[in-house]
PyMOL Python script that loads the backbone (N, CA, C, O; Angstrom):
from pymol import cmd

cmd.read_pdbstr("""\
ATOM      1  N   UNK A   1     -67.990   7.004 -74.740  1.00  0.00           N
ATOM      2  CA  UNK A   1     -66.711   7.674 -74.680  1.00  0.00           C
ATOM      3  C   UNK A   1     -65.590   6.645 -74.878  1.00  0.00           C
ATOM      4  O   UNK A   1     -65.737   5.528 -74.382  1.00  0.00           O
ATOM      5  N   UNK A   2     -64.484   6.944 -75.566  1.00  0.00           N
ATOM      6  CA  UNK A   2     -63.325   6.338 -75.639  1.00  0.00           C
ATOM      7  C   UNK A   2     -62.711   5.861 -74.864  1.00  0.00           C
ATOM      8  O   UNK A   2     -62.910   6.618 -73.914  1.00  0.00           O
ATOM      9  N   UNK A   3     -61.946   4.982 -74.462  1.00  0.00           N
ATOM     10  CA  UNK A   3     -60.861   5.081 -73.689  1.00  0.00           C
ATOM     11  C   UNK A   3     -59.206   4.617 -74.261  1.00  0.00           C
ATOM     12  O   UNK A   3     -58.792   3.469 -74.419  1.00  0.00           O
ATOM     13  N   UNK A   4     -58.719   5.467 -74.415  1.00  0.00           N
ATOM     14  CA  UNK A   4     -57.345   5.557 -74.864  1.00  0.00           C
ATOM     15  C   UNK A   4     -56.224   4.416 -74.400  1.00  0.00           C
ATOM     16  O   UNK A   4     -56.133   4.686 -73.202  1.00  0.00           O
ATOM     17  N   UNK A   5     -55.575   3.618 -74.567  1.00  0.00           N
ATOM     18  CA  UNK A   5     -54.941   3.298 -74.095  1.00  0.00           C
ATOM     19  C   UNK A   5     -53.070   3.769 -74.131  1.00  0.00           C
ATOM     20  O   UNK A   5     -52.537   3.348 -75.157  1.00  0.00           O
ATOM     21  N   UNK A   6     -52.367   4.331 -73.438  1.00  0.00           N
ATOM     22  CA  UNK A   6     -51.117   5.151 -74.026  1.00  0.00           C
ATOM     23  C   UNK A   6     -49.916   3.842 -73.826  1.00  0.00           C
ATOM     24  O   UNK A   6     -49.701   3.276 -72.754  1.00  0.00           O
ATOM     25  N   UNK A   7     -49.346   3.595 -74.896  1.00  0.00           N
ATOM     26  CA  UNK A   7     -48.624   2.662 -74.827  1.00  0.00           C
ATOM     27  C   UNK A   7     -46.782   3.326 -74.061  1.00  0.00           C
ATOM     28  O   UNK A   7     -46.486   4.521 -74.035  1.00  0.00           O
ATOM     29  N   UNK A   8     -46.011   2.382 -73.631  1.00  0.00           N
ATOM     30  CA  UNK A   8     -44.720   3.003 -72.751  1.00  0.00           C
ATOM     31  C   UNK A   8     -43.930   2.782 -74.091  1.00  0.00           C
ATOM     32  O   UNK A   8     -44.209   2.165 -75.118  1.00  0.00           O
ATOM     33  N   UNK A   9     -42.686   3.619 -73.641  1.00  0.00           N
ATOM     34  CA  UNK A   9     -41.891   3.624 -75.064  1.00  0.00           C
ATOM     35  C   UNK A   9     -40.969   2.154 -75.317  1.00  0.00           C
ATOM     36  O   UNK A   9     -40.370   1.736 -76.308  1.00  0.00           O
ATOM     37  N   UNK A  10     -41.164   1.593 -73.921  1.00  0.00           N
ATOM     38  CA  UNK A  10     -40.674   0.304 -74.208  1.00  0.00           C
ATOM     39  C   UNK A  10     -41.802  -0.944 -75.421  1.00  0.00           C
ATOM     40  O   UNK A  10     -41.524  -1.842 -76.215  1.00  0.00           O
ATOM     41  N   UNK A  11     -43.090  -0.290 -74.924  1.00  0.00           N
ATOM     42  CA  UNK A  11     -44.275  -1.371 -75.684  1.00  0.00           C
ATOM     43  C   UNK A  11     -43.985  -0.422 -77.031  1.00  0.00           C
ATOM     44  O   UNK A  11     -44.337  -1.075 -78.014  1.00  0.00           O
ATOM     45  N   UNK A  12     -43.643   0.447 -77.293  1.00  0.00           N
ATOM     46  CA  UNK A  12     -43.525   1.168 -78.940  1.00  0.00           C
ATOM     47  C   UNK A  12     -42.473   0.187 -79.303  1.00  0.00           C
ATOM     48  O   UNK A  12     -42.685  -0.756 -80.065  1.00  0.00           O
ATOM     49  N   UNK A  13     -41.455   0.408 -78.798  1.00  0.00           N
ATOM     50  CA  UNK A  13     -40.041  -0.246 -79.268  1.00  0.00           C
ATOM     51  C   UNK A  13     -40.055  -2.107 -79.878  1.00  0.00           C
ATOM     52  O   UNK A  13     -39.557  -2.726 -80.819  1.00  0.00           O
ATOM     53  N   UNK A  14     -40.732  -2.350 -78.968  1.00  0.00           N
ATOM     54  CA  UNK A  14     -41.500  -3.831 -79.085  1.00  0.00           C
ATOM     55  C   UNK A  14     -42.099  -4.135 -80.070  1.00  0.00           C
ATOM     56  O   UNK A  14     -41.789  -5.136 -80.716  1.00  0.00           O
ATOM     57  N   UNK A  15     -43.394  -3.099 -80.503  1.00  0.00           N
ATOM     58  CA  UNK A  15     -44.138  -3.214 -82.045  1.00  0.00           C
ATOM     59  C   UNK A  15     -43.252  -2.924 -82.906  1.00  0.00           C
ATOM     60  O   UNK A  15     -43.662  -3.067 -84.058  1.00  0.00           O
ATOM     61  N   UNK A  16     -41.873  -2.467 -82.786  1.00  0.00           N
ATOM     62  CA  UNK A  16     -41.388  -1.809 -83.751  1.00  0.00           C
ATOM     63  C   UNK A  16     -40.414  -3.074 -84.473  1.00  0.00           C
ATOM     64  O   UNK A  16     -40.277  -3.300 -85.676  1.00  0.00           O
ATOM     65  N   UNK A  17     -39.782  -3.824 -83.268  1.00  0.00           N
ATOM     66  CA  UNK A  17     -39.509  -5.242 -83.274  1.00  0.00           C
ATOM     67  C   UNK A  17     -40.086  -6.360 -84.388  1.00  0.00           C
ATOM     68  O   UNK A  17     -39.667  -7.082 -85.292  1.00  0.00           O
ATOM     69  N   UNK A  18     -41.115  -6.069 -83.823  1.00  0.00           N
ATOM     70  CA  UNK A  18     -42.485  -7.212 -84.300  1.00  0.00           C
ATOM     71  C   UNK A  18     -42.379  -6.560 -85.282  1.00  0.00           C
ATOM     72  O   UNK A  18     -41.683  -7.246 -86.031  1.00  0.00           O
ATOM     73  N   UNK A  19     -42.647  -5.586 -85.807  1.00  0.00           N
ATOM     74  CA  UNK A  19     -42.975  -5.383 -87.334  1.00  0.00           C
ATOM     75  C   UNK A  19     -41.492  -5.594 -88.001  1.00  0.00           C
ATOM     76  O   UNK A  19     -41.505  -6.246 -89.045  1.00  0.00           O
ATOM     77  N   UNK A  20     -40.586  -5.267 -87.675  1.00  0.00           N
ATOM     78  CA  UNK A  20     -39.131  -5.800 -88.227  1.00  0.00           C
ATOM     79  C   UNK A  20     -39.156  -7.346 -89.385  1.00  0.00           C
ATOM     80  O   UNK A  20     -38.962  -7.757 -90.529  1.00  0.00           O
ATOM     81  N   UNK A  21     -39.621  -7.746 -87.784  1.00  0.00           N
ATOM     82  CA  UNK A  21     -39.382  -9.073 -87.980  1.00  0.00           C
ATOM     83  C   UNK A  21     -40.227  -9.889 -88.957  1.00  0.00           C
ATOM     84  O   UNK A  21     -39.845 -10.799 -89.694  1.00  0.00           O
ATOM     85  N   UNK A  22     -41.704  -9.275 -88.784  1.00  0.00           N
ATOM     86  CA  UNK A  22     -42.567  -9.895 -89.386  1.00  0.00           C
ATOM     87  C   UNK A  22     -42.465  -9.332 -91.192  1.00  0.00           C
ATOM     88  O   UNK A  22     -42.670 -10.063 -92.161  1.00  0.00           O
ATOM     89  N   UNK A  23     -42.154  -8.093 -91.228  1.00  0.00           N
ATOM     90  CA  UNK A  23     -41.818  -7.734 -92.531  1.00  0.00           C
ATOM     91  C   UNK A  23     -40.654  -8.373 -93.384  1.00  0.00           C
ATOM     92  O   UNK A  23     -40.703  -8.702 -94.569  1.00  0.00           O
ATOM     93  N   UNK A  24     -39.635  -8.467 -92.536  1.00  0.00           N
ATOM     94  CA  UNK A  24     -38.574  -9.029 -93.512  1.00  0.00           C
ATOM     95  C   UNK A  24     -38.952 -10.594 -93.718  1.00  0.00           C
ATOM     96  O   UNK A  24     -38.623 -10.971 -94.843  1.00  0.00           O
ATOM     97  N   UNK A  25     -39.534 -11.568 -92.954  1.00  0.00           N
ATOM     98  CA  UNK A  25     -40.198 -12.574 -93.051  1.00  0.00           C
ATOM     99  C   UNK A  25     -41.165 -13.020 -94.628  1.00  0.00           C
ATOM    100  O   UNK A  25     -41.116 -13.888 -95.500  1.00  0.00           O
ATOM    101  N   UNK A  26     -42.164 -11.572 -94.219  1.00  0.00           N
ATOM    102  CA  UNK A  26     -43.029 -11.569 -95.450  1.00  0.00           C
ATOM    103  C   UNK A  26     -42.346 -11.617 -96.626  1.00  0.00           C
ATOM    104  O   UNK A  26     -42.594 -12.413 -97.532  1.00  0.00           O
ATOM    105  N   UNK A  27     -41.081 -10.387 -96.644  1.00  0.00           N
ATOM    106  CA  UNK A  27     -40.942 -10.193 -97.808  1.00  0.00           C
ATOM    107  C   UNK A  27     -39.600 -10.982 -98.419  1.00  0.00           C
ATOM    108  O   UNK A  27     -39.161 -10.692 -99.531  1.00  0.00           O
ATOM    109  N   UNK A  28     -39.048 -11.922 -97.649  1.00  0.00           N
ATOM    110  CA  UNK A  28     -38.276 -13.133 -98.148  1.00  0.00           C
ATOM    111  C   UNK A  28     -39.064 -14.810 -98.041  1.00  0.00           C
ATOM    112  O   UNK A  28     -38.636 -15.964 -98.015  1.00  0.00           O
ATOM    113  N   UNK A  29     -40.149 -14.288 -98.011  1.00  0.00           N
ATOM    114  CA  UNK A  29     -41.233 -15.637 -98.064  1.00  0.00           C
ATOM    115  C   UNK A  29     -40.815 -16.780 -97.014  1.00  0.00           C
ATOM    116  O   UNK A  29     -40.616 -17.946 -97.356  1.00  0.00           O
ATOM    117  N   UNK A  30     -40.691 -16.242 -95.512  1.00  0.00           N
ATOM    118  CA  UNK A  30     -40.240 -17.256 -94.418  1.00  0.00           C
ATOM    119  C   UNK A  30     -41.169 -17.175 -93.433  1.00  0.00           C
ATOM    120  O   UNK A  30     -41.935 -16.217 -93.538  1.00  0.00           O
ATOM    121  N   UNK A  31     -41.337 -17.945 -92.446  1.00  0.00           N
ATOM    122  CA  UNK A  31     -41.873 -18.002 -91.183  1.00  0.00           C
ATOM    123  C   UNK A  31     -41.541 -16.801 -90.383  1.00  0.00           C
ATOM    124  O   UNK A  31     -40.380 -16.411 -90.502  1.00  0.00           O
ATOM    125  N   UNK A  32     -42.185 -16.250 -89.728  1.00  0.00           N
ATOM    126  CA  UNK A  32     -41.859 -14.785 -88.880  1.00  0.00           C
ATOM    127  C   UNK A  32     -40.925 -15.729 -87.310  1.00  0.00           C
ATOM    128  O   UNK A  32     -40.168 -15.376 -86.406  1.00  0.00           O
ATOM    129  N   UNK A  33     -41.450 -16.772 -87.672  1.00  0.00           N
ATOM    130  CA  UNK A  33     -40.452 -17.927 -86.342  1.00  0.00           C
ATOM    131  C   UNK A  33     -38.844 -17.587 -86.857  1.00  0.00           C
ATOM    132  O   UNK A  33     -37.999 -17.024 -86.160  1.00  0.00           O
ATOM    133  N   UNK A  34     -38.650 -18.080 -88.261  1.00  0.00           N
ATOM    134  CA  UNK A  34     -36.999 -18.313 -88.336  1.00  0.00           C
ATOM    135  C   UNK A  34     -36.484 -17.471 -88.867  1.00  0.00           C
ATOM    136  O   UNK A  34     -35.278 -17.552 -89.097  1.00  0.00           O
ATOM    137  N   UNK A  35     -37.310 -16.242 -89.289  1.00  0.00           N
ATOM    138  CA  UNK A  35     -36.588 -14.797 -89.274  1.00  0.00           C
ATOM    139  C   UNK A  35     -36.611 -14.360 -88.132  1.00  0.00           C
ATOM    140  O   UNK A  35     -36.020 -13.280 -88.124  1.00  0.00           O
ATOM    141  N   UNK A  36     -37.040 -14.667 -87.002  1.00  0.00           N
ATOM    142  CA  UNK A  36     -36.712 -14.622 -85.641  1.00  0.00           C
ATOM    143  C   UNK A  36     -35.711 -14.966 -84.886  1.00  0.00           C
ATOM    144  O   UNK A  36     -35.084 -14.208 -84.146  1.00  0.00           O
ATOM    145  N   UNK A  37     -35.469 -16.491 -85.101  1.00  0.00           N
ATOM    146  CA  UNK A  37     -34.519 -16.824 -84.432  1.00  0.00           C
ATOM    147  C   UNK A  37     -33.174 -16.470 -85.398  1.00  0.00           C
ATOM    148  O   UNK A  37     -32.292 -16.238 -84.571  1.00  0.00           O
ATOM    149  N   UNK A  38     -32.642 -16.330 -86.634  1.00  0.00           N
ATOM    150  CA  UNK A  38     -32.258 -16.052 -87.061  1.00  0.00           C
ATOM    151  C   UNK A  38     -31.695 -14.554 -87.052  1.00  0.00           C
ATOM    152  O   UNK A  38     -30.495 -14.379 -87.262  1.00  0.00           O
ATOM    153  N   UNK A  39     -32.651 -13.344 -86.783  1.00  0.00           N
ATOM    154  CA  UNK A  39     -31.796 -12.173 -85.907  1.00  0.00           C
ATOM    155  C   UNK A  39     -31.055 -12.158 -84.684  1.00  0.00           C
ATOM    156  O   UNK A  39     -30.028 -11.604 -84.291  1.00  0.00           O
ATOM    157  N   UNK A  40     -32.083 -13.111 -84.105  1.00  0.00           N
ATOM    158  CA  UNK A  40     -31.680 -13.581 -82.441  1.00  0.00           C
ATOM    159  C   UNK A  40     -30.014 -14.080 -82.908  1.00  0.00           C
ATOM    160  O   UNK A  40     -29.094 -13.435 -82.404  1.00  0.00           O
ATOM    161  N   UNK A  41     -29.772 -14.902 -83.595  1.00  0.00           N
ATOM    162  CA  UNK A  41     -28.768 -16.183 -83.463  1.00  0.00           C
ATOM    163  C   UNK A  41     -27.476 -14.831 -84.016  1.00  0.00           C
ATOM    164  O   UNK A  41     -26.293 -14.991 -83.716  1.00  0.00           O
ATOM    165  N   UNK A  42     -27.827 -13.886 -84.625  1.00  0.00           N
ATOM    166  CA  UNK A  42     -27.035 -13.083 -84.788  1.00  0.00           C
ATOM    167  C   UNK A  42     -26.636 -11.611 -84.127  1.00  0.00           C
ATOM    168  O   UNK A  42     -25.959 -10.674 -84.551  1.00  0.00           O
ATOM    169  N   UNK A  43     -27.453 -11.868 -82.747  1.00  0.00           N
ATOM    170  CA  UNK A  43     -27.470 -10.511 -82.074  1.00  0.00           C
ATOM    171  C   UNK A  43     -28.158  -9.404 -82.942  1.00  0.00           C
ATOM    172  O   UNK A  43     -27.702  -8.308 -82.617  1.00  0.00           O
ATOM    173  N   UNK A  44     -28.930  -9.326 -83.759  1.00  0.00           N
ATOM    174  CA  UNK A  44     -29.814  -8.270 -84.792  1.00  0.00           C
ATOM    175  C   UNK A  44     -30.579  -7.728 -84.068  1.00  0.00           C
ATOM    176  O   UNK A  44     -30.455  -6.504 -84.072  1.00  0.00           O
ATOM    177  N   UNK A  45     -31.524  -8.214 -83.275  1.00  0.00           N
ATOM    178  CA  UNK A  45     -32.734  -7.812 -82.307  1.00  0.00           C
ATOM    179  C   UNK A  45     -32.146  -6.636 -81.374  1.00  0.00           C
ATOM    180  O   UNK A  45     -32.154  -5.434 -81.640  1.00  0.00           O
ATOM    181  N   UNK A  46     -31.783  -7.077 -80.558  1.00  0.00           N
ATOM    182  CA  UNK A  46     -30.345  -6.264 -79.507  1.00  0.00           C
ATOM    183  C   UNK A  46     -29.766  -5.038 -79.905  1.00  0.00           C
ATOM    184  O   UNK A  46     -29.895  -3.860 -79.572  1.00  0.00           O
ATOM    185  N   UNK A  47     -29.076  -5.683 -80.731  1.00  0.00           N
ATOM    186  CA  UNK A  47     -27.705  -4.998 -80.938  1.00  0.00           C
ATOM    187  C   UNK A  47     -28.507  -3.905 -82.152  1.00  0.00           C
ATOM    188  O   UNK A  47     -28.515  -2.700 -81.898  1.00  0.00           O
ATOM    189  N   UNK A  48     -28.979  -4.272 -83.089  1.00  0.00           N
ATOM    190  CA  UNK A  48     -29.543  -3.027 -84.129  1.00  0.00           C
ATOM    191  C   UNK A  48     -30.502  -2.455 -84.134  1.00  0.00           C
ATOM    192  O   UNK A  48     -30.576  -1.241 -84.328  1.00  0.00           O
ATOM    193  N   UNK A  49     -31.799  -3.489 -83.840  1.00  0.00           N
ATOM    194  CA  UNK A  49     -33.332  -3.071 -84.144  1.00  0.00           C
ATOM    195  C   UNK A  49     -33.602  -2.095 -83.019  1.00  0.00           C
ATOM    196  O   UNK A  49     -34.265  -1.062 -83.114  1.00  0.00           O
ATOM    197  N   UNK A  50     -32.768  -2.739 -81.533  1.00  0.00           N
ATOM    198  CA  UNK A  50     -33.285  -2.186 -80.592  1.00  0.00           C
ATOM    199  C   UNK A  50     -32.319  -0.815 -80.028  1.00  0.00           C
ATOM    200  O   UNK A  50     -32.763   0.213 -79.516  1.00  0.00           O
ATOM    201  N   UNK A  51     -31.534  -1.002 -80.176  1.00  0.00           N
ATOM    202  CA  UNK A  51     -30.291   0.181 -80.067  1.00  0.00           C
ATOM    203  C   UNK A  51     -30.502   0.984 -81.244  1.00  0.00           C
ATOM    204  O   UNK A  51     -29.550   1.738 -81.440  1.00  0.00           O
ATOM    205  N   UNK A  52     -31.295   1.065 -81.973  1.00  0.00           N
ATOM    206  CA  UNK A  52     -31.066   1.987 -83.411  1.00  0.00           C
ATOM    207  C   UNK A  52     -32.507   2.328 -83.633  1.00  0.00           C
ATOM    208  O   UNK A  52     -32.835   2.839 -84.704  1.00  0.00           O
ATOM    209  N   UNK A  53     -33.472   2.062 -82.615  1.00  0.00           N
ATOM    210  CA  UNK A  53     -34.836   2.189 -83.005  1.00  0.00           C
ATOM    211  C   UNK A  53     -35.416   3.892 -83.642  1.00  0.00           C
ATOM    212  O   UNK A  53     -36.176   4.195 -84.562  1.00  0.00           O
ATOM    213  N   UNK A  54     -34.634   4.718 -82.646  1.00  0.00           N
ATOM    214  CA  UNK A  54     -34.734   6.358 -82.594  1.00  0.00           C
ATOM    215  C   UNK A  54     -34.673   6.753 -84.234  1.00  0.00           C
ATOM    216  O   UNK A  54     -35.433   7.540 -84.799  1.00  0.00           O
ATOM    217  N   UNK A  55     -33.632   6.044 -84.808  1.00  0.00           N
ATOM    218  CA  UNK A  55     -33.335   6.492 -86.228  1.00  0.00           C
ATOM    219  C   UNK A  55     -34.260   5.823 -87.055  1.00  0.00           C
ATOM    220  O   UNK A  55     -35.233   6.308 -87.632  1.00  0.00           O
ATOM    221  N   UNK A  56     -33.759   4.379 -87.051  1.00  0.00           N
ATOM    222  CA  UNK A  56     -34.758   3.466 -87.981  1.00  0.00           C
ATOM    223  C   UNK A  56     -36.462   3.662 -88.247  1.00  0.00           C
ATOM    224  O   UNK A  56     -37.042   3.540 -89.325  1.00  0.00           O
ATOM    225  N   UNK A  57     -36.989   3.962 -87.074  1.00  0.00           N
ATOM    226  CA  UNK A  57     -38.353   3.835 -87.038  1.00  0.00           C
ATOM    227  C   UNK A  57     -39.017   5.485 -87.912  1.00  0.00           C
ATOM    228  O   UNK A  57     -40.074   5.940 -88.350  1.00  0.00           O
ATOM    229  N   UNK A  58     -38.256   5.688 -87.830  1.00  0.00           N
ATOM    230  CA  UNK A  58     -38.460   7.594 -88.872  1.00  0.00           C
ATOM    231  C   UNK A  58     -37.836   6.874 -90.379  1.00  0.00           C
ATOM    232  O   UNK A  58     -37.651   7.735 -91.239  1.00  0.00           O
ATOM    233  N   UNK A  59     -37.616   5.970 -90.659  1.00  0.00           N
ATOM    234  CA  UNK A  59     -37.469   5.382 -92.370  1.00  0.00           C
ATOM    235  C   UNK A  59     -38.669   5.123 -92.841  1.00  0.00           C
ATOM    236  O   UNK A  59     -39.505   4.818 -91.990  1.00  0.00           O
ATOM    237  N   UNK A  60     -39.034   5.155 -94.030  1.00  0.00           N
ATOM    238  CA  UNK A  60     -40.195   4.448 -94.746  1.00  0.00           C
ATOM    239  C   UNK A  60     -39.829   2.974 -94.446  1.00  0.00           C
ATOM    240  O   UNK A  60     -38.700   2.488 -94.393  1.00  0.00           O
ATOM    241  N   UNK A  61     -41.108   2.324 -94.248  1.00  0.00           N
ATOM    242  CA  UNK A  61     -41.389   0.763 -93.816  1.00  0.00           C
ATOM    243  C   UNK A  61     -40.511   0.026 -95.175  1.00  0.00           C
ATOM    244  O   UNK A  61     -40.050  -1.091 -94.940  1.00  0.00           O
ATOM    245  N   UNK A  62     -40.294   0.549 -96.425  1.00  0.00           N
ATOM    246  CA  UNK A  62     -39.863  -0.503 -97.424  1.00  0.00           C
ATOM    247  C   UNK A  62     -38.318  -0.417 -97.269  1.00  0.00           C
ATOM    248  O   UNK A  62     -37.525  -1.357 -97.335  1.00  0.00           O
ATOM    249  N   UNK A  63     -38.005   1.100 -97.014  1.00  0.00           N
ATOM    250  CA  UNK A  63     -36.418   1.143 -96.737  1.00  0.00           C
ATOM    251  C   UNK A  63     -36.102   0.422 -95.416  1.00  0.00           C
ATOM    252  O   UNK A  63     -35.091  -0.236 -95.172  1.00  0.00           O
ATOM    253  N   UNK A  64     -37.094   0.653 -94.652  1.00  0.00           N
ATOM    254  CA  UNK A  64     -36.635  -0.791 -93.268  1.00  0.00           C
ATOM    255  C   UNK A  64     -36.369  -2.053 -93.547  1.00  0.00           C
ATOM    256  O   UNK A  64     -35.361  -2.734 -93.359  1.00  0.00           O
ATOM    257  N   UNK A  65     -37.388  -2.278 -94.016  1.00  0.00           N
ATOM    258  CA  UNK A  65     -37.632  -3.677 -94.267  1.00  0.00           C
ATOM    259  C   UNK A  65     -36.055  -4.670 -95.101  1.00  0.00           C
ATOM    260  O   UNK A  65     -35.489  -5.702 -94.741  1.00  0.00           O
ATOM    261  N   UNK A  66     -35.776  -3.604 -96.461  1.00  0.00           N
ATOM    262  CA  UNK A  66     -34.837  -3.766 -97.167  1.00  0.00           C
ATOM    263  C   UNK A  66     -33.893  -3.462 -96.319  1.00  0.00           C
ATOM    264  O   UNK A  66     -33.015  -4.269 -96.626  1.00  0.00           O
ATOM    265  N   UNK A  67     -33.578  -2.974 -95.647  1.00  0.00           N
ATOM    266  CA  UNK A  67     -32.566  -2.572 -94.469  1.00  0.00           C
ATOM    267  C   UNK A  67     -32.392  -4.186 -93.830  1.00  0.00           C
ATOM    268  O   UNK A  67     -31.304  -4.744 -93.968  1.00  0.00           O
ATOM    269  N   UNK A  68     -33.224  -4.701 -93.317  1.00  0.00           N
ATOM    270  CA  UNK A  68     -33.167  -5.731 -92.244  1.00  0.00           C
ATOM    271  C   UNK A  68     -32.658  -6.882 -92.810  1.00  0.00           C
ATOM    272  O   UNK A  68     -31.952  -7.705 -92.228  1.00  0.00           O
ATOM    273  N   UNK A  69     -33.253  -6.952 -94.646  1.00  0.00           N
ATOM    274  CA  UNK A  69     -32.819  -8.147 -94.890  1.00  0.00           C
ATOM    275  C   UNK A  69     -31.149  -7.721 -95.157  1.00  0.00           C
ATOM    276  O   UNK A  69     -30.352  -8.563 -94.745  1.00  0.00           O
ATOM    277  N   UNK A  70     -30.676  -6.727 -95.682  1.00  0.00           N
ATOM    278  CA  UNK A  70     -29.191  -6.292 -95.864  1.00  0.00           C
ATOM    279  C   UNK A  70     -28.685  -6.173 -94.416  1.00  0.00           C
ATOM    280  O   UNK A  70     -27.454  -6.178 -94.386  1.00  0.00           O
ATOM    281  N   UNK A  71     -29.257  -6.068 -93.220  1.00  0.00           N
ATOM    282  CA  UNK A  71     -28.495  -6.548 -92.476  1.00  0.00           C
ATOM    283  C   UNK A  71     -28.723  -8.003 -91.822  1.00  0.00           C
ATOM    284  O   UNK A  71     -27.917  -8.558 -91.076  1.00  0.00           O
ATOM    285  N   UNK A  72     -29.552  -8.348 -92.099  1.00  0.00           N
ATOM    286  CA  UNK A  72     -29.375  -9.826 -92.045  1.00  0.00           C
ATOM    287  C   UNK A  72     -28.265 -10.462 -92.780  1.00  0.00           C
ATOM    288  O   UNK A  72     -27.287 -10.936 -92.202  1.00  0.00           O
ATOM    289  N   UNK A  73     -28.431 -10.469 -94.115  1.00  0.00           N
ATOM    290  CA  UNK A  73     -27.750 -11.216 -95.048  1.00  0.00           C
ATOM    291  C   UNK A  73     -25.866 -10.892 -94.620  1.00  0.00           C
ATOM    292  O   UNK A  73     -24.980 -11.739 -94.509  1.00  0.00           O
ATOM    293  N   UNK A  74     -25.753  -9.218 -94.445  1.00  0.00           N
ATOM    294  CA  UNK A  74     -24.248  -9.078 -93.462  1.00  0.00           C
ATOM    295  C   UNK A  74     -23.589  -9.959 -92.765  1.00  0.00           C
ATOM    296  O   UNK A  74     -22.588 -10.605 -93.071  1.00  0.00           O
ATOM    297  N   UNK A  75     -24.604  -9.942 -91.198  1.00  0.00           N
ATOM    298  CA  UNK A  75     -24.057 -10.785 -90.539  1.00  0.00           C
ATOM    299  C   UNK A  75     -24.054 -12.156 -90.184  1.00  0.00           C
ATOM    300  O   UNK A  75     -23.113 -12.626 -89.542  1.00  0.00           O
ATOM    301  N   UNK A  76     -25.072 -12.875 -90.562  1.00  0.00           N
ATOM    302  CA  UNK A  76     -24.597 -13.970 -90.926  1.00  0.00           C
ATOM    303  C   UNK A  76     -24.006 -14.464 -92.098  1.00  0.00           C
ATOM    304  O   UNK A  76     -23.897 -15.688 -92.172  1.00  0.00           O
ATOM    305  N   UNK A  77     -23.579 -13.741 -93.082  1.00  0.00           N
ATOM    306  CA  UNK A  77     -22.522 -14.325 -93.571  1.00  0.00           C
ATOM    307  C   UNK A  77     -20.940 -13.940 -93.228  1.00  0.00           C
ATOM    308  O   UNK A  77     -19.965 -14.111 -93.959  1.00  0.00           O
ATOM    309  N   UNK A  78     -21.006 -13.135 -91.346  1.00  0.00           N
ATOM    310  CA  UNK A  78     -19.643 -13.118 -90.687  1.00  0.00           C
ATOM    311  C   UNK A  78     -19.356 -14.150 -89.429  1.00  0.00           C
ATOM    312  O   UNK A  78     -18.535 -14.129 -88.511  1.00  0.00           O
ATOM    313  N   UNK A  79     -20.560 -15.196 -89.864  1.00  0.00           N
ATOM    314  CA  UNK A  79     -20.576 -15.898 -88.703  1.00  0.00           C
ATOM    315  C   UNK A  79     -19.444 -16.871 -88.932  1.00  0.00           C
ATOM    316  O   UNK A  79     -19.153 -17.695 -88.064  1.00  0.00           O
TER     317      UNK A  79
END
""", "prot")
cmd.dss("prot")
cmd.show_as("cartoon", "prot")
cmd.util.cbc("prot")
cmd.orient("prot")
């Protein structure tokens, strides 16, 4: 028999993070480290991925992804 494990909507929100991060990484050919600290250094994590998860996470993964690097590329170039 199975056993299920049911994840909390905080551990959803978290993978949802991680895949953010690790996608826009992949797909600008960087370390999933300094596309990390690099949302971090711009409040991105916080302020968008995680406050905006409800909407974002109902996008197709390529319109995210392209999403993250256009908001990446935004705000740090208002730094």
């Amino acid at each position: 028999m199975e056993h299920l494990v049911e994840l909390s909507h905080t551990e959803i929100k978290l993978a949802f993070v991680a895949y953010c991060i690790e996608s826009t990484a992949r797909k600008l050919d960087k370390s999933y480290q300094e596309i990390y600290e690099r949302m971090k250094r711009v409040g991105m994590i916080k302020n968008y991925i995680w406050s905006n998860y409800e909407a974002l996470h109902t996008e197709s993964r390529e319109h995210v992804t392209d999403n993250m690097i256009e908001c990446l590329t935004t705000w740090e170039d208002k730094l």
